[in-house]
C-alpha positions as CSV (number, residue, x, y, z in Angstrom):
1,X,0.0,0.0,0.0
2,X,1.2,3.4,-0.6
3,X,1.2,5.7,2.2
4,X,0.7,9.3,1.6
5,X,-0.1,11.4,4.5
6,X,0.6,15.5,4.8
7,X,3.6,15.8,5.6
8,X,3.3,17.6,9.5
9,X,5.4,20.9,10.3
10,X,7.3,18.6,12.9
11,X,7.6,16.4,10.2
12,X,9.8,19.0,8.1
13,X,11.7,20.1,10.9
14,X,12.8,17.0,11.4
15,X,13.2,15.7,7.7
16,X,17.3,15.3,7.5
17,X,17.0,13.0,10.8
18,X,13.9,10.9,9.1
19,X,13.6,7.7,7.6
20,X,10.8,7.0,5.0
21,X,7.5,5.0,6.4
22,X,7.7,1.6,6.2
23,X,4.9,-0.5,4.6
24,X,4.2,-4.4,5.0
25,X,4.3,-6.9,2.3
26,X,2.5,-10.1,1.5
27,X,4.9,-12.1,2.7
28,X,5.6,-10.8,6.5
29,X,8.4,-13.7,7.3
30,X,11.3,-13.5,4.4
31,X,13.5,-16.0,4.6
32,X,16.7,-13.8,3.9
33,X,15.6,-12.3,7.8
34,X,18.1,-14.2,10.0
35,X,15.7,-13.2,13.2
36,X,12.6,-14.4,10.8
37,X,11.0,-11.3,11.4
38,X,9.2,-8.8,9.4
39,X,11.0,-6.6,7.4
40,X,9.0,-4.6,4.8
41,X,11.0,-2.1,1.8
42,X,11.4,1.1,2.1
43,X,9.0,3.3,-0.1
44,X,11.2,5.3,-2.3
45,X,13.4,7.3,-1.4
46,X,12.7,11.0,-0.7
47,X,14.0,14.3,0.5
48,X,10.7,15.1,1.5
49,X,7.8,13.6,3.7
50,X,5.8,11.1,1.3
51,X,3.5,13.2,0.1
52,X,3.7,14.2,-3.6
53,X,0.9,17.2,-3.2
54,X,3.7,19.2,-0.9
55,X,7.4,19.1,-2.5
56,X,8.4,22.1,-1.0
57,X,10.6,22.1,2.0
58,X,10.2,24.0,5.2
59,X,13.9,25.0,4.3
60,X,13.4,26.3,1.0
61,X,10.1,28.2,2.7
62,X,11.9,29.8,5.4
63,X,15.1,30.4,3.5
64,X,13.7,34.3,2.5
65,X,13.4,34.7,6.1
66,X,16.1,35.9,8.6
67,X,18.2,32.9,10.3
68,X,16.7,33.2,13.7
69,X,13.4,32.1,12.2
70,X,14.5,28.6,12.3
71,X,15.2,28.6,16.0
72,X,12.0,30.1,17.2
73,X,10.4,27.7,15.3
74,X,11.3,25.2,17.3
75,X,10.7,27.4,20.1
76,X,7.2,27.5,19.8
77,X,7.7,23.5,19.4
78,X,9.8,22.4,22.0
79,X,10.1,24.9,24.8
80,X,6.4,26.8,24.3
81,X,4.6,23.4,23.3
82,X,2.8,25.5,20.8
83,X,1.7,23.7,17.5
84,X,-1.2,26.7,16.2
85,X,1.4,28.8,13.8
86,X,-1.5,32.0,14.3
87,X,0.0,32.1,17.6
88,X,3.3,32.7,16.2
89,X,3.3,36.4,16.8
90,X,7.0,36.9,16.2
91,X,6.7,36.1,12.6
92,X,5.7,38.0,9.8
93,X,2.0,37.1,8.9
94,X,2.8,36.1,5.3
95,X,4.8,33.6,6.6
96,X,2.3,32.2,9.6
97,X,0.1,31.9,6.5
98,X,2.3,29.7,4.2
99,X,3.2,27.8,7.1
100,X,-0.7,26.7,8.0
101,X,-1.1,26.6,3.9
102,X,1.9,24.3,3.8
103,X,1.5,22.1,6.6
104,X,-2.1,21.6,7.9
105,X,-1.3,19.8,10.6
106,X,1.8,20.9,13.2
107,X,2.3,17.7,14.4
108,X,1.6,14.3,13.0
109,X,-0.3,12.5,15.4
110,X,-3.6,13.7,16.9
111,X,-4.8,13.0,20.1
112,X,-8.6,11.3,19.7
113,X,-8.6,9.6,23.7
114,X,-7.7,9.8,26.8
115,X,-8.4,6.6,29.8
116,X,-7.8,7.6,33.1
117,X,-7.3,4.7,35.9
118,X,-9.6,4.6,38.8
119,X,-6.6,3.2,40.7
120,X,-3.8,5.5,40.1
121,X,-3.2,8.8,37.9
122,X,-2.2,7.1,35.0
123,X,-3.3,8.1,32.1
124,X,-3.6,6.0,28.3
125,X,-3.4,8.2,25.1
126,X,-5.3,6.9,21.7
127,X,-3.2,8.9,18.8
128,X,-4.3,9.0,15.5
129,X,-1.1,9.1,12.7
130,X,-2.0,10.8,9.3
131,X,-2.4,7.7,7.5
132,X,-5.0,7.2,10.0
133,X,-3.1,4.1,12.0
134,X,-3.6,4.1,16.3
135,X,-1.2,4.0,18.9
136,X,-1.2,4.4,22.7
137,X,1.2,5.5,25.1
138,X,1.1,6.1,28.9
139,X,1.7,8.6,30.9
140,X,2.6,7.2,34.8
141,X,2.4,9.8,37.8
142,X,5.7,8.9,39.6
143,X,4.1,10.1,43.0
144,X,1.4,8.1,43.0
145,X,2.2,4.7,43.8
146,X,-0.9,3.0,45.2
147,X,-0.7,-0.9,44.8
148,X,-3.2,-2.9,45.3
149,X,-2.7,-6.3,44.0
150,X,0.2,-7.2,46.4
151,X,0.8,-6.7,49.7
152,X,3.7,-4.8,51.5
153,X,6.8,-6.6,52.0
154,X,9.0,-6.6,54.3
155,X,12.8,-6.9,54.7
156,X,15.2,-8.7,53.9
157,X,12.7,-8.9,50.7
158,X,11.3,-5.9,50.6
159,X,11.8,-4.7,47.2
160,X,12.8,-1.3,46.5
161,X,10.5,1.3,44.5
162,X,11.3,1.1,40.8
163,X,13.9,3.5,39.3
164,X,10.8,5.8,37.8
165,X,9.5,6.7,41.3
166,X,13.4,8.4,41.6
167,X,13.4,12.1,42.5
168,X,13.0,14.6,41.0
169,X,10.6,12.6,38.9
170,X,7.2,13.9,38.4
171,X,6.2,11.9,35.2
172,X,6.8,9.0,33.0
173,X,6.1,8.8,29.5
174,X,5.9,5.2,27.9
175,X,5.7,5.6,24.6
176,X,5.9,3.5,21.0
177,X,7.9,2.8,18.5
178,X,5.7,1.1,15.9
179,X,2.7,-0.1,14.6
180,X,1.9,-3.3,15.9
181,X,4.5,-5.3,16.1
182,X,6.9,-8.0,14.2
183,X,7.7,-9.8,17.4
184,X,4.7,-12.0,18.6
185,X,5.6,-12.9,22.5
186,X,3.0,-15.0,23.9
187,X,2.5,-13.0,26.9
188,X,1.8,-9.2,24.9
189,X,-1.3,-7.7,23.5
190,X,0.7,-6.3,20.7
191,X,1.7,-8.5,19.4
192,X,-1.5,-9.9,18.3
193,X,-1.9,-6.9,16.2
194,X,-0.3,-7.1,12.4
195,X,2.1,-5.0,12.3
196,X,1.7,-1.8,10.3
197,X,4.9,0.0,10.0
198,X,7.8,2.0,11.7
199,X,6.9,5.4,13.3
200,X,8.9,8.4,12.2
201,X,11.0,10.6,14.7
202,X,8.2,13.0,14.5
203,X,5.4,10.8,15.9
204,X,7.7,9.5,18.6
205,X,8.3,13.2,19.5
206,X,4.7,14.0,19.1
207,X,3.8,11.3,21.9
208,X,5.9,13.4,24.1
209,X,4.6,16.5,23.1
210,X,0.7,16.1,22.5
211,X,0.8,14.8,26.5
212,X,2.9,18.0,27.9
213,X,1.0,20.4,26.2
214,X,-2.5,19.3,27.0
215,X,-1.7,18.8,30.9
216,X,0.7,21.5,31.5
217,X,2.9,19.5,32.6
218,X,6.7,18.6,32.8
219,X,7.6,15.0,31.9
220,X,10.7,14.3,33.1
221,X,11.0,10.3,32.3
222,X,10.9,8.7,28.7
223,X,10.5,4.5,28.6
224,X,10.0,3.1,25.0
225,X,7.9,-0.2,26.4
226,X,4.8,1.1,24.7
227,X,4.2,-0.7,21.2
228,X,6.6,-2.3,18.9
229,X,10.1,-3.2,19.2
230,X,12.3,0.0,19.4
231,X,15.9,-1.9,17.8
232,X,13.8,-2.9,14.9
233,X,13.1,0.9,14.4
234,X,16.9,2.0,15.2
235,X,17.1,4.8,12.8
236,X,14.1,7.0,13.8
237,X,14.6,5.5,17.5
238,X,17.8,7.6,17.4
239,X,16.9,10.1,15.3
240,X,14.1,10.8,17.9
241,X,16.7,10.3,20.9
242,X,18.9,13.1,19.6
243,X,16.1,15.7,19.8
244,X,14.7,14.7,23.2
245,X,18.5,15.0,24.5
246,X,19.2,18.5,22.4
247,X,19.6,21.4,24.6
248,X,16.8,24.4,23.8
249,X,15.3,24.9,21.5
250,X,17.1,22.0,18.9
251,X,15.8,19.4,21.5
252,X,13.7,19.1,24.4
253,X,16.9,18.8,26.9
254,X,15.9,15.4,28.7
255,X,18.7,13.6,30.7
256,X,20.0,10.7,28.6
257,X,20.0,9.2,32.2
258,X,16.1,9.3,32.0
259,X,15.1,7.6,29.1
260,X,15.0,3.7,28.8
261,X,15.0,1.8,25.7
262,X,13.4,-1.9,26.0
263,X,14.2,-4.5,23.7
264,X,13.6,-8.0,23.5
265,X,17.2,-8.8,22.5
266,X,18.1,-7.9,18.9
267,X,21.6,-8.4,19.7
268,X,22.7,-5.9,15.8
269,X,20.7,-2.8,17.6
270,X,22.3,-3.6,21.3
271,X,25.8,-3.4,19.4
272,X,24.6,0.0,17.5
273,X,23.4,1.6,20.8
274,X,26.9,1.2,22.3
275,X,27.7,4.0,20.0
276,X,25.0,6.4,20.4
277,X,26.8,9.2,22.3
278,X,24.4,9.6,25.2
279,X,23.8,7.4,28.2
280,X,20.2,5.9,27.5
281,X,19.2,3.1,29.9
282,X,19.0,-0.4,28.3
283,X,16.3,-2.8,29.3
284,X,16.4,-6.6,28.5
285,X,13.1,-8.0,28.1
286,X,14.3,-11.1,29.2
287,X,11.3,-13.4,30.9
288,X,13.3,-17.0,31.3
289,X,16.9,-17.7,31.7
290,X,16.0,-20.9,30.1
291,X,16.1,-21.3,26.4
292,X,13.1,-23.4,26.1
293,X,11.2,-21.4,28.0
294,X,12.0,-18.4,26.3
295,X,11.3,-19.7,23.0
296,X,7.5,-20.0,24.5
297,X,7.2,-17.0,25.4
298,X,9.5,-15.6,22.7
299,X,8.6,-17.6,20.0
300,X,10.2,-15.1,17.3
301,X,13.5,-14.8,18.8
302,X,14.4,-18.5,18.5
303,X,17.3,-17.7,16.4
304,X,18.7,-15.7,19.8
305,X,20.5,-18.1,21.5
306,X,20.6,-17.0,25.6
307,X,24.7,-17.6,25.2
308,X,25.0,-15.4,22.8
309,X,22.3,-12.5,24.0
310,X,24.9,-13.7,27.2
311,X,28.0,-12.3,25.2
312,X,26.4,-9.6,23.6
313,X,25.5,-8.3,27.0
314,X,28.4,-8.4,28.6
315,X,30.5,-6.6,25.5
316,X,27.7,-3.8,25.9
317,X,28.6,-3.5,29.9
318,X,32.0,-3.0,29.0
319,X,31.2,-0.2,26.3
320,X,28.5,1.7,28.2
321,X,29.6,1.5,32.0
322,X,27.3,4.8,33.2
323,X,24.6,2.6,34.0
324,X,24.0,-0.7,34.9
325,X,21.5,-3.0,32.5
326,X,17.8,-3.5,34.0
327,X,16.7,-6.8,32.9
328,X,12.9,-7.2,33.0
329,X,11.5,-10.4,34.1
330,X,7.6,-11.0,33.8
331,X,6.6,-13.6,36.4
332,X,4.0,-16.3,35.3
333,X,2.3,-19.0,37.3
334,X,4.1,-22.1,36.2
335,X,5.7,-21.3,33.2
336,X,9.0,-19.5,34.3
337,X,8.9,-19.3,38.7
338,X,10.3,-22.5,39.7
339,X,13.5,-22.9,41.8
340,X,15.2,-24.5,38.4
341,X,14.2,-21.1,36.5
342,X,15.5,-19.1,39.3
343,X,18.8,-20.8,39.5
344,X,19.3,-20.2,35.9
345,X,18.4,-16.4,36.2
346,X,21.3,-15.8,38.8
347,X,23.8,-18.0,36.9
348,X,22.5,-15.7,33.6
349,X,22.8,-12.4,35.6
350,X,26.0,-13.1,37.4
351,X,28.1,-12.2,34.1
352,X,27.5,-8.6,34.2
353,X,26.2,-5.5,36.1
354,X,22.6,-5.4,36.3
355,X,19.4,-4.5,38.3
356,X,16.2,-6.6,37.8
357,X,12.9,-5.6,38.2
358,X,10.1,-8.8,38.5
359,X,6.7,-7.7,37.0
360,X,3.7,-9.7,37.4
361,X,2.1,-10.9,34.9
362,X,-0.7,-8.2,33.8
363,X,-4.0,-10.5,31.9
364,X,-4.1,-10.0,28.3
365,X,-7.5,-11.2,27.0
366,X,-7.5,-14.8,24.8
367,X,-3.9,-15.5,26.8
368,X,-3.8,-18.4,28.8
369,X,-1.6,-17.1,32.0
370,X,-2.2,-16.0,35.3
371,X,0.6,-13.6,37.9
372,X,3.0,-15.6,39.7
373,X,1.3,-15.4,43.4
374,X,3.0,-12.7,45.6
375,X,5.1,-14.8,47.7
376,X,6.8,-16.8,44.7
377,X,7.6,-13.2,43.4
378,X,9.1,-12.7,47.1
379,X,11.1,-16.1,47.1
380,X,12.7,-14.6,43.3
381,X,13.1,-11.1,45.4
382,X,15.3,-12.6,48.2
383,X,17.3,-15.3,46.2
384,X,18.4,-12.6,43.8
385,X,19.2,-9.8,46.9
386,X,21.1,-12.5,48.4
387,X,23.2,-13.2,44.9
388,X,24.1,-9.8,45.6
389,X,21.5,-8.6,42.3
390,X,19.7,-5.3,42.9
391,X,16.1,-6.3,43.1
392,X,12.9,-4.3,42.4
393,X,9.5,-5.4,41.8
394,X,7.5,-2.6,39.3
395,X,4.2,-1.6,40.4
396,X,0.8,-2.3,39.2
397,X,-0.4,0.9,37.5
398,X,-3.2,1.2,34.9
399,X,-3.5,-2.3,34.6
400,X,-8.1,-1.7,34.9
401,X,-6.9,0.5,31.3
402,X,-5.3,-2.5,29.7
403,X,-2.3,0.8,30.0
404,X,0.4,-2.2,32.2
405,X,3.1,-3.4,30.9
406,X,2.2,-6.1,27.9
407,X,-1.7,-4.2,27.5
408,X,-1.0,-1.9,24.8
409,X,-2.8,-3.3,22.1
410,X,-5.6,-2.1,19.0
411,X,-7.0,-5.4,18.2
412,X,-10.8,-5.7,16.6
413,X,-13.5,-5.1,18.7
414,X,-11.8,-4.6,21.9
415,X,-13.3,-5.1,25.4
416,X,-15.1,-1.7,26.7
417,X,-12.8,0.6,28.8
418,X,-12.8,-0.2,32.7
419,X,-12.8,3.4,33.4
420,X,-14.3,6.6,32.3
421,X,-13.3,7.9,28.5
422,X,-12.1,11.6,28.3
423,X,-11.7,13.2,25.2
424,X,-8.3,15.6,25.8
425,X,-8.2,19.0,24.4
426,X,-4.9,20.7,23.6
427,X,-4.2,23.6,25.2
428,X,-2.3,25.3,22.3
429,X,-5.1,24.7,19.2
C-alpha cells in the first residue's frame, strides 16, 4: 500500500533525521531475515515527507526569512509546546500563513482519547497518525504509587521502588515505536496486532509533546515499552533520541540518564546503541533464563540463543559502563517461577552488572496465564538480593486501562474501557 499522509510541520523540521514510512508486504516472514522477522521495503526514497501534493521544503520556505526564524520555530515546538502557527506572533503574517497553507497539521499525530485509571493517575493516550493508524502510550504519575494487588513486604525482601519513582521525577512517558509489532511474544497484546509499520522521529516526538502540552505539565522520564520493538526501528529511535536530549530549543533537553529503551534482544541494535553518544538506559526483556522457556514466550526470537544475547550483554557493559543494565523479568504462574528457573536467572545475571525488576504478569485477553502469586515473586526477590542482584519489583499501575506493561494493544473489537473515556483537548489549538 502506498502511504501518503501531509507531511506535519514537525515532520519537516525533522526531515534530514527521518527515515521513509515503512509498509508491510505479502509475505511478513522472508527468509533472507536471519531473526525471521518482518522486514517490509522502504518506499522510495525522498528528500521530502511522502507526500507528492507538498514538495516544497520548510527550508526552501523559510530560506527568505532571517536565520533566527528557524530557532524560534522550534521554540514555539519544543520549549512553548505551541503547535497553532496563528499564535506565532514573532513572525511575519505572510509567513504564519504559508506555514498553516503548507502544513495543515503541526504535528503528525492527533490526540482522539484519553483513559484515566480509577486506581492510580495514570493516564492511556489513543493517537491518530495521518495515515490514519492508532497507537497508545502512557503517561505514569511517579508520585502516585498505590498498589493494590500485592501486599507490603517486608525486609530482607522488601523490594525497592522502581527506578521511575526516583526524585526529582514527576512523570513518566511510555511511549511507542511502531505499529503493531513484528515480534509475537506470547505474553503481549501487541503482538497480536499485524504489524503496520515503523513510526517516524516525529510521531515518537509527538507522543511526548501532544501529552505535555495538554496537561501542563513537565515530563521528566521517557521508557520506550509502549508498542513495537524499538531496535527494529533504530534509525528514527535515534533520530528521535537526539532531539529529546538536544539542549533548547534543537531538543527538548531530557537527561540521557532518564530515558530507557526496552528490547527483547536484537543483539545488531544492542551493538549499534553502544555507539549512540548519550547514556540511554537499556532494558532486557528477558522473561526465562531458560532457552526453552524463552522460546515460549518468545517464540520469534528462537534464532537468539541465551549464550549469545549472554555475550552480547556483557560486551555492551564493557562499552556503556554509566549505567548498569535492567533486565525485566515477567513472572508467570508455572511457566517460568520455579527454583530451576530461578537458578538459571542468577547463573545468567552473574556475568555482568545489572538491576532486575520482576513484573507480574498483567492479563491480556485470549492468553492463557495468570501472575506468579506474591510470595513466589518474594522467594525470586530474596534469592536474587542475596546473589548480591539489585532487586525491584514494578508496580501495578493502569493495569483496569489495559495501560500495564504487555496491555497496549488495537485489536478488533476490543473489550469496553474499565474506566471513564475523556476526550483531551490541547491547550495550544
Amino acid at each position: 500500500m502506498n502511504l501518503t499522509p501531509h507531511p506535519s510541520l514537525l515532520d519537516a523540521l525533522l526531515l534530514p533525521t527521518a527515515q521513509p514510512l515503512l509498509t508491510t508486504t505479502s509475505s511478513p516472514h522472508p527468509t533472507s531475515n536471519p531473526l525471521n522477522l518482518p522486514n517490509p521495503p522502504n518506499l522510495p526514497n525522498s528528500s521530502t515527507p511522502p507526500n507528492s501534493s507538498n514538495p516544497l521544503s520548510l527550508k526552501t520556505l523559510l530560506a527568505p526569512y532571517p536565520p533566527y526564524i528557524d530557532t524560534e520555530l522550534r521554540t514555539w515546538l519544543f520549549k512553548k509546546y505551541c503547535f497553532n502557527p496563528d499564535a506565532y506572533t514573532n513572525f511575519p503574517k505572510s509567513l504564519r500563513t504559508t506555514l498553516k497553507k503548507s502544513f495543515p497539521s503541526a504535528l503528525p499525530l492527533h490526540l482522539t482519547k484519553t483513559i484515566h485509571s480509577t486506581k492510580d493517575k495514570t493516564k492511556k493516550f489513543l493517537f491518530k497518525t495521518q495515515d490514519n493508524q492508532f497507537i497508545e502510550t502512557v503517561l505514569i504519575d511517579n508520585h502516585s504509587h498505590k498498589n493494590t494487588s500485592q501486599p507490603p513486604l517486608k525486609k530482607p525482601t522488601s523490594l525497592p521502588p522502581s527506578t521511575s519513582s526516583s526524585p526529582p521525577s514527576t512523570y513518566t512517558l511510555c511511549i511507542s515505536s511502531q505499529i503493531g509489532c513484528p515480534l509475537s511474544c506470547d505474553f503481549c497484546a501487541t503482538g497480536m496486532m499485524k504489524f503496520t509499520r515503523n513510526l517516524t522521529p516525529a510521531e515518537i516526538l509527538a507522543q511526548y509533546l501532544l501529552p505535555a502540552a495538554t496537561y501542563n505539565i513537565k515530563i521528566s522520564h521517557i521508557v520506550f515499552m509502549g508498542m513495537g520493538e524499538p531496535l527494529l526501528n533504530l534509525k528514527n529511535v535515534f533520530a528521535a533520541l537526539t532531539h529529546f536530549t538536544a539542549p533548547l530549543p534543537n531538543g527538548l533537553a531530557l537527561s540521557a540518564r532518564r530515558i530507557s529503551i526496552s528490547t527483547s534482544g536484537i543483539l545488531n541494535g544492542i551493538e549499534k546503541l553502544t555507539t549512540f553518544k548519550a547514556n540511554i538506559r537499556l532494558s532486557i526483556s528477558l522473561h526465562s533464563a531458560l532457552q526453552h522457556t524463552r522460546n515460549i514466550i518468545m517464540p520469534d526470537l528462537k534464532n537468539v540463543s541465551l549464550p549469545t544475547l549472554k555475550q552480547t550483554l556483557i560486551a555492551y557493559s564493557r562499552n556503556k559502563r554509566a549505567h548498569p543494565l535492567l533486565i525485566e523479568y515477567i513472572m508467570i504462574k508455572n511457566l517460568n517461577d520455579d527454583a530451576t528457573h530461578l537458578t538459571a536467572l542468577i547463573s545468567f545475571l552473574k556475568a555482568f552488572p545489572c538491576k532486575v525488576n520482576l513484573i507480574a504478569y498483567n492479563h491480556v485477553p485470549t492468553k492463557p496465564y495468570q501472575p506468579s502469586p506474591p510470595e513466589r515473586i518474594r522467594t525470586f526477590a530474596s534469592a536474587l538480593i542475596k546473589a548480591h542482584i539489585t532487586t525491584t519489583q514494578r508496580f501495578k499501575k493502569g493495569d483496569d486501562i489495559k495501560a500495564a506493561c504487555g496491555q497496549l494493544a488495537i485489536l478488533p473489537n476490543p473489550p469496553l474501557p474499565t474506566a471513564p473515556l475523556i476526550t483531551a483537548q490541547k491547550k495550544h489549538a
